[in-house]
N, C-alpha and C positions, 0 to 999 in steps of 0.2 A: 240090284234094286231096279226094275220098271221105273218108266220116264212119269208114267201116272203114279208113282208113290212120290217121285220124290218133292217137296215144301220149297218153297221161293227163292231158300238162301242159296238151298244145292243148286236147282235151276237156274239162277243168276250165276253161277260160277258155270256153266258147261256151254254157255255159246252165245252170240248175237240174238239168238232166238228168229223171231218172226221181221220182217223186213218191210222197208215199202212196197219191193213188188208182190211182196202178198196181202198189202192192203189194197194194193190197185186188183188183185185178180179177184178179192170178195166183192169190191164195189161192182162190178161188173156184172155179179151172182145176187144182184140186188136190187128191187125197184128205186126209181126215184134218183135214176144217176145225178141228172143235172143238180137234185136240191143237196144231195152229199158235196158235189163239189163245191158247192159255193160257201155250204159248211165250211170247207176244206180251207177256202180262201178265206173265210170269215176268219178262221183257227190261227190261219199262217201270219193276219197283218194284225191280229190283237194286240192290244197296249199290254194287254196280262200275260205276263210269264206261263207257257203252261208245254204240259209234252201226257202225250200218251203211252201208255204205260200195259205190257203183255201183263200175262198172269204169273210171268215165270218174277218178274219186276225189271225188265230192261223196258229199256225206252224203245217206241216206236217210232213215234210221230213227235220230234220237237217245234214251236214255234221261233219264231226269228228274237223277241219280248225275251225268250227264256236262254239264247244264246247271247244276248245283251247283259242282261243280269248278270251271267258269268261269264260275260269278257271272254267268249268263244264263240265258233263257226256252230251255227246250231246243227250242223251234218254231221259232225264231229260226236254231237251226243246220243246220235242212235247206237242201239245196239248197247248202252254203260247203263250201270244197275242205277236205278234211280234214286235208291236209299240211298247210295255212296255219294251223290251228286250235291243231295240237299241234306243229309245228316240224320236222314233216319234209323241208321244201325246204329250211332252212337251212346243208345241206354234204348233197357231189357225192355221197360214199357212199352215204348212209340214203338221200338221193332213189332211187337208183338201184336200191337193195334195195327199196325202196317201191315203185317200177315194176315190179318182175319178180315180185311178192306178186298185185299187180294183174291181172299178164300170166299169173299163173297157171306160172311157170316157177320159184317162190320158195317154199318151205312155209312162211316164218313171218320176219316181222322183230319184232326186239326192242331197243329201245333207249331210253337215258334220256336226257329234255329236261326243260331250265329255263321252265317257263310261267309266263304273267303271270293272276295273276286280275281278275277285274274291278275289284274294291276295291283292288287295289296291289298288293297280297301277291304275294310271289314263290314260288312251288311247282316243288320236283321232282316229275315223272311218268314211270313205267313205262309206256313207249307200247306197243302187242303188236297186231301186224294179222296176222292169218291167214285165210285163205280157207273160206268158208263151203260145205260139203260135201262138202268133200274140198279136193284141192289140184291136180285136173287142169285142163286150158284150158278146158274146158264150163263154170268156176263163174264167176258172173254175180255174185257179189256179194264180200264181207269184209268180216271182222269187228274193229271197232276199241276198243282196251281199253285204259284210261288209267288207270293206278294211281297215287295218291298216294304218294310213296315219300320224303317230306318228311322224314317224324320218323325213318328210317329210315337216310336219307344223312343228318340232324344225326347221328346217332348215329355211324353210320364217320367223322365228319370230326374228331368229339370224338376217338374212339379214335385215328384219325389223327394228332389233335394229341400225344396222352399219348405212341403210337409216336415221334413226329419231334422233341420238345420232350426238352430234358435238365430232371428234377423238381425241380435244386439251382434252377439259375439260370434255367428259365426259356426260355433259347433253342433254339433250333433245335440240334439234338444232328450229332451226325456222321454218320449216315440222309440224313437234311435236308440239311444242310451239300451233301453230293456229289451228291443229287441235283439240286439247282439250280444246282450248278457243271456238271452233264453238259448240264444244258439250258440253261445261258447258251453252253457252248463247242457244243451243236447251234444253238442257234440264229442264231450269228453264221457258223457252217461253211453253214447254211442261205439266210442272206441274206433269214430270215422276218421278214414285217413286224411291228409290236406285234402289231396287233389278229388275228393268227391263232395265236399262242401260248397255250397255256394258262396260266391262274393259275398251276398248281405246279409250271411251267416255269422260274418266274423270272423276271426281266428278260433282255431280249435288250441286245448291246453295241454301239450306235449309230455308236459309235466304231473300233469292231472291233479292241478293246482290252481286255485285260482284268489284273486286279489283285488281289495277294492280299498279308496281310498274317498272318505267321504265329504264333505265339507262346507261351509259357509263362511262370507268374510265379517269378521267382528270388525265393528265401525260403519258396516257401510250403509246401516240407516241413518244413522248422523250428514253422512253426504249427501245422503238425497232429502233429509229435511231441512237440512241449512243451503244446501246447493242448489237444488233443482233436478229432475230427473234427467235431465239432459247429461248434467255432470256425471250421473250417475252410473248412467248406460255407458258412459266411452271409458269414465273407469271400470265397466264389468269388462268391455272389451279389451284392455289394458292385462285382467286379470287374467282373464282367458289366454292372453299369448304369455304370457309367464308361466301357464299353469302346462301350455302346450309344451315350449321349451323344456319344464321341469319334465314331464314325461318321455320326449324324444332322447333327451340326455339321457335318462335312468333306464330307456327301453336298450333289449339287447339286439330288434330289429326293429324297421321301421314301417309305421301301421301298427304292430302289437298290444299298446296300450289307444284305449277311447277315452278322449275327454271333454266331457258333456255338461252342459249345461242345466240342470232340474227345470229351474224355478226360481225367478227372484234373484236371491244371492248363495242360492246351492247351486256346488259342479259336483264332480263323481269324474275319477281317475278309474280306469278299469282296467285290469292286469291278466288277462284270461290266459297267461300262461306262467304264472308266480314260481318263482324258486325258492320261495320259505317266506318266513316273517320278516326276514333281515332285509329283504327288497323292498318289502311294501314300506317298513319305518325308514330306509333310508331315503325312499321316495316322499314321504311324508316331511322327514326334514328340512330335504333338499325344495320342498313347496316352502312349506315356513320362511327357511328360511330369502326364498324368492320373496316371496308376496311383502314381508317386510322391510324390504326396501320402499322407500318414497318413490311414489308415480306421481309425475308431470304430465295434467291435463289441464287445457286450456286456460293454462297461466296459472292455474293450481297446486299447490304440493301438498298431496296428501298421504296421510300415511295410514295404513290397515293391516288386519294379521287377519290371522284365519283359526277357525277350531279343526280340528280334523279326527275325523270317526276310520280308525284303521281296521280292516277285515280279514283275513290271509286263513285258508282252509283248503281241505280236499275237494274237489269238485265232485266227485261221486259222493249222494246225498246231500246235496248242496241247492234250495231251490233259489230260482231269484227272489222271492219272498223273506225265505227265509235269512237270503244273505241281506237283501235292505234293512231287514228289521234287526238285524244284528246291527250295520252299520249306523243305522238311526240310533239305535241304544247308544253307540261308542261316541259318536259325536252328543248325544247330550252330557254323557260325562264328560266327554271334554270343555263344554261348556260351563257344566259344574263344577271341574276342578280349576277352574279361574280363567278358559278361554286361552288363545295365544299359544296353542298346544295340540299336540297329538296324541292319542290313546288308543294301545291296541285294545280288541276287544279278549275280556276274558270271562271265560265260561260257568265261573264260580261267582263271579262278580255278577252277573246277571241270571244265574241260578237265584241270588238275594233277591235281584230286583222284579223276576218274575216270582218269588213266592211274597212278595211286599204286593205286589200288583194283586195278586191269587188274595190277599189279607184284606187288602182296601176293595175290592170290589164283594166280597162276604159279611164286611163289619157290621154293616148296619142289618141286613134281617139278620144279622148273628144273634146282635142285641134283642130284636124280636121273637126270634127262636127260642132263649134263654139260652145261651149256651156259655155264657161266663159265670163266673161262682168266686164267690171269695176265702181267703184265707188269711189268719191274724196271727201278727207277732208281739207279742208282748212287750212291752214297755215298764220297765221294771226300776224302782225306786232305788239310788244305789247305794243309800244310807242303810236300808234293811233289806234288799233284796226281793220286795213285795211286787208281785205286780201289781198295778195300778191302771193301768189301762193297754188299749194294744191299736196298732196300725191296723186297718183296712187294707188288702195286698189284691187287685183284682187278676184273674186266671181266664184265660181262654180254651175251653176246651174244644178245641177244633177238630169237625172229625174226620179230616186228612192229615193235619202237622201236629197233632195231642194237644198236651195241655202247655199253652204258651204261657210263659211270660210277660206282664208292662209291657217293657222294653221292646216288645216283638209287635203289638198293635196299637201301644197309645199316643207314640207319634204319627204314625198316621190316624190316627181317630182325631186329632189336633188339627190334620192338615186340611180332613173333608168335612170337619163341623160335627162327624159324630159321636165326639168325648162329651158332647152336653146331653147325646139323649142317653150314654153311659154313665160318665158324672151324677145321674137323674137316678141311675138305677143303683150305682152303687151305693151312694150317699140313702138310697132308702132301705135298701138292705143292710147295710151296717145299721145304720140306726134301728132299724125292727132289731137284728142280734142283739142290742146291747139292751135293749128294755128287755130283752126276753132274760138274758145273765141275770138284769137287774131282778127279776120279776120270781128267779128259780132261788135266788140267794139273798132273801134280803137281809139277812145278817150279817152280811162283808159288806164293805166298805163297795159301791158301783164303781165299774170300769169307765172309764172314759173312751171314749172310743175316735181315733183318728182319721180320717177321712183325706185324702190328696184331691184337690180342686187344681185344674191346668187354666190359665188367664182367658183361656178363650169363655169356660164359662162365667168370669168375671163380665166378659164385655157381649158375650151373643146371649142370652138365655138372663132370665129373672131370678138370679141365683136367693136372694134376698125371699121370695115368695116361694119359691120350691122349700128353702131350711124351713120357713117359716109353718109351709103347710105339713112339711113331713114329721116337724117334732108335737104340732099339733097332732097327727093323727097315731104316733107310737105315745106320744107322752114322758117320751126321754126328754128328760132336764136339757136344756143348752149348756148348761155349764159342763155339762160330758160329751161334749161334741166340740171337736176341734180341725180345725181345717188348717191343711198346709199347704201352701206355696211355695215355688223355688225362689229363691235370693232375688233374678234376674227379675220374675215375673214381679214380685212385693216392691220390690228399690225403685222397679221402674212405674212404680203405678201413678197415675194423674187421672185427673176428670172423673169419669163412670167408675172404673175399677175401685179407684180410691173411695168413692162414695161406697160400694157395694163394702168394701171391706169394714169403711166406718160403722154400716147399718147392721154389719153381723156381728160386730163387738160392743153394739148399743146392746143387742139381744141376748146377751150375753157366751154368743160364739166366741171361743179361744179363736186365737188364729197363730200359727206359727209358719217360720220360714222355714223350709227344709237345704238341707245340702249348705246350709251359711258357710261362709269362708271361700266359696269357689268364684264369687262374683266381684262387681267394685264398687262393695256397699261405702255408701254417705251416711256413715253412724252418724252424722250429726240429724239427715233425715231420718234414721231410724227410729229415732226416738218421737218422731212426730207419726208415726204409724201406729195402726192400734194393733199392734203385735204382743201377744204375753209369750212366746216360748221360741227360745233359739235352736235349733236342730242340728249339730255340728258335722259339717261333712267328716266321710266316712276316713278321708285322704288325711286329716290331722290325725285321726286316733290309732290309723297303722304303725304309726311313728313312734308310738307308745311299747310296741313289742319286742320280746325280745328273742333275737335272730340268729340263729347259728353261733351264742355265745357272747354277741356283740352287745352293746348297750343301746337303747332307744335314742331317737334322734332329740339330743334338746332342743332342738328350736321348734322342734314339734309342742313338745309338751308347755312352754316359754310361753307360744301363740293361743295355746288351747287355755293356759290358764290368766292371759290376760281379756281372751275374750269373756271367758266366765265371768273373773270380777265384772266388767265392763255390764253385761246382761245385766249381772243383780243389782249392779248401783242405777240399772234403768228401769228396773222392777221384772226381770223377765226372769225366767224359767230357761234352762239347759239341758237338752237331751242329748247325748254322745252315742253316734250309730255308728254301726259293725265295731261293736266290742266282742272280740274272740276269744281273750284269756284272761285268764282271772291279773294278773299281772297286769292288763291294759285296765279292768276294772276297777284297782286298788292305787291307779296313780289317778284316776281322773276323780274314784272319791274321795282323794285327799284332796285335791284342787277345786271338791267343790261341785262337781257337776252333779245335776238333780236327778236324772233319769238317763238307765243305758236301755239299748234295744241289740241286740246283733245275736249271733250262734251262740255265745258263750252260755244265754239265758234258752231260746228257744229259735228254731229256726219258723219261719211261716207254717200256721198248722190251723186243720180242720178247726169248725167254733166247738167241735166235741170235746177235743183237746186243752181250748183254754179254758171251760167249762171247770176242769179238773184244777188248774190254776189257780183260782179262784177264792184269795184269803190266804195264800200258801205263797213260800221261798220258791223263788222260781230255782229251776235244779239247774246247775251248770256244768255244762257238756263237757 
């Protein structure tokens, strides 16, 4: 290869190259000698590190500035590749911007390196080469400038730290915290070795595992509203080095785990190199049980526990999003399962809670949509087997999860207020069905038709003017509309409720309690409620069957027929639900009970179906 092909790095490896006395024989081939030299002198007493630099990249010309910086004879560095000096080979980039400076295709590189001095010391430097005369192909030389920029990066690293440190305790704040979670979950999506990560990257997860441990301390707004914030703070910092100790002990090196401070009274344990779920919970433990030991601050003993939201996953497809909001999920159940605890998260578990989320944010234009519908189960007389009226059962036809059940949206329609604009709809639509029965067959005897009301419409909504307007405009009798309540919601009723319930039994609304037997009713209050019909949980009358040969539980049937008497001697009415076999039927109409409802007779069905019912033995199944 020709001396003119070959590129900088080769030419730095084949010699000294150009020299001073061939900088002295061009000045010479030059006007304006005296103002070069003074250049020259200007060059050699600069405060600024600087050296001149051939095309091949060895040094020409160093000044004295730049043989101070590196704690050498600046003589000594003519003729040494200047990249090797100040750390420009050290990555593909700056090399390459360094070549095209050289080649006269670059106006200027700029960048900063960690240099070693002679005596040890380690220096940050402003490196800066630009082309001497301009910046076209003709320039034969460049210019290289190494600024000490030492006390100036101490300074951003300090401010650095003040930014990324929370001032109570000390740790790494929530800045911090997610930055080194982004760069643990890059660097394992990476597959980057240690030694190419940056320090404020983080650790990389070897394991390709990663683990969090989430948490807030229960109690400790008690401390800061009886104590004062002062107390407050030196117990977070109190917390903090407990929670550090917990981590340093359960870490398998040191630095591995980050523990960081949110907010308030959240930290965050960060595990970016987990070896399963058994590390993060014993980690978790090993918190708990720290943190509940009593802290001694300023003459104070106080004592606090902690909830903790555990995380433990593979890191490829892992965002930090994704991982917070898993750990936010886990710490509220741990909250909700009584606080003082840890809970790993699980993926079925919050499958529920995001399709309950996916329910509660659809319910209400669900309602406006129309997409609920009802179906009715008959309520059947058990003297003769007639039905006599039937339950209201409402359905959600949803058109991602089909057709739901109750059970799947009307606790939460309770939770966000919208069982009263449902209540509204159901309670009008049964009532239109049952004058329509009424209206197709008026030669059987009218159904009666039940309806379930949840207490919230007792106490948000004008339950009293809704029955009142609705049976006005169908024309169904009140005394075929019945409303039922659960045990808890009836027993516990005072003030507003108790009024509502009165004014629908002036109107001649039935009102009945459902599910009775499961609560801790005050029959002596019973009797002062304007209740006509008791509704017998389902849980007495299983007890009725009989099981693989065995005989029914008598203390089942003992309890089920002293509540009957009790009813009738208070004037009420008896309905026995989930009656399955004719055997569970033929023990509670000996005992008395007025009305079954369960599979035996009909399971919930279209109003086409009860239609047929209608004056007839109900068939059993």
């Amino acid at each position: 290869m020709s001396g003119t092909d070959e590129g900088p790095m080769a030419r730095a490896r084949t010699g000294p190259g150009t020299g001073p006395a061939d900088v002295t024989q061009r000045d010479h081939q030059k006007p304006g000698l005296s103002e070069l030299r003074d250049y020259r002198a200007a060059f050699a007493a600069a405060a600024l590190p600087m050296a001149v630099v051939d095309l091949r990249g060895r040094i020409v010309m160093p000044n004295e500035a730049l043989g101070g910086l590196l704690g050498t004879d600046p003589a000594s560095l003519a003729g040494q590749p200047a990249a090797d000096l100040v750390g420009l080979s050290s990555d593909g980039p700056t090399w390459r911007a360094y070549d095209e400076v050289l080649r006269g295709t670059r106006a200027r590189l700029r960048c900063t390196r960690r240099l070693k001095h002679a005596d040890g010391r380690t220096l940050w430097a402003e490196v800066t080469v630009v082309p001497m005369g301009g910046s076209g192909a003709g320039t034969e030389r460049v210019l290289l400038s190494v600024a000490d920029v030492s006390d100036r990066r101490e300074l951003r690293e300090r401010l650095r730290h003040l930014r990324m440190h929370d001032p109570v305790t000390r740790l790494p704040n929530r800045t911090l915290f997610f930055e080194r979670l982004a760069g643990a979950l890059e660097g394992a999506a990476d597959g980057e070795a240690p030694e190419t990560r940056r320090p404020q990257d983080g650790p990389a997860s070897p394991a390709g595992r990663i683990g969090l441990c989430y948490l807030d301390i229960d109690g400790f707004q008690a401390v800061n509203d009886t104590l004062g914030h002062h107390i407050g703070d030196r117990l977070l910092a109190a917390v903090a080095g407990r929670l550090t100790d917990c981590a340093e002990a359960e870490g398998g090196r040191t630095g591995d785990r980050l523990v960081a401070r949110l907010g308030g009274d959240e930290f965050a344990i960060l595990v970016p190199d987990s070896s399963g779920t058994h590390q993060l919970t014993a980690l978790a433990r090993s918190v708990l049980a720290a943190l509940q030991q009593p802290f001694e601050v300023s003459g104070h003993r106080l004592s606090v526990s902690a909830s903790i939201g555990v995380v433990e996953r593979p890191s490829a497809g892992t965002s930090a999003t994704a991982l917070m909001q898993a750990a936010d999920t886990t710490l509220y159940w741990a909250k909700a399962d009584g606080r003082a605890r840890w809970t790993l998260f699980d993926p079925e578990r919050n499958a529920h809670r995001t399709t309950r989320q996916a329910l509660s944010s659809t319910l209400r234009p669900a309602v406006e949509r129309g997409e609920f519908t009802l179906e009715y189960q008959p309520l059947v007389g058990m003297a003769d087997e007639v039905v006599r009226g039937v339950e209201a059962l409402v359905r959600w036809n949803h058109p991602r999860f089909g057709l739901l059940p109750p059970s799947r949206f009307v606790p939460i329609a309770e939770e966000d207020g919208t069982i009263v604009q449902l209540g509204r709809w159901v309670l009008r639509t049964a009532c239109v069905q049952a004058r329509r029965w009424q209206l197709e067959h008026p030669e059987d005897p009218a159904l009666f038709i039940s309806v379930n009301v949840a207490v919230r419409q007792l106490r948000d909504s004008d339950l009293v003017a809704d029955v009142a307007e609705i049976i006005a405009e169908t024309g169904l009798e009140p005394g075929l509309l019945q409303l039922e309540l659960t045990e808890s919601a009836v027993m516990g009723s005072s003030g507003r409720p108790l009024r509502v319930l009165q004014a629908l039994s002036d109107m001649g609304i039935r009102i009945a309690i459902d599910d009775f037997g499961t609560g801790y009713s005050n029959l002596a209050y019973l009797s002062r409620l304007p209740v006509s019909v008791l509704k017998l949980d389902g849980s007495f009358v299983r007890g009725f069957r009989y099981e693989g040969g065995t005989h029914p539980r008598p203390a089942d049937e003992t309890i089920v027929e002293a509540m009957v008497q009790l009813a009738h001697r208070l004037g009420l009415t008896v309905t026995a639900e989930c009656v399955e076999t004719s055997g569970q039927a033929e023990r509670l109409r000996r005992i008395g009970c007025d009305t079954g409802q369960g599979w035996l007779y009909s399971r919930a069905v279209a109003p086409e179906r009860i239609a047929e019912l209608i004056g007839t033995r109900a068939p059993e199944g």
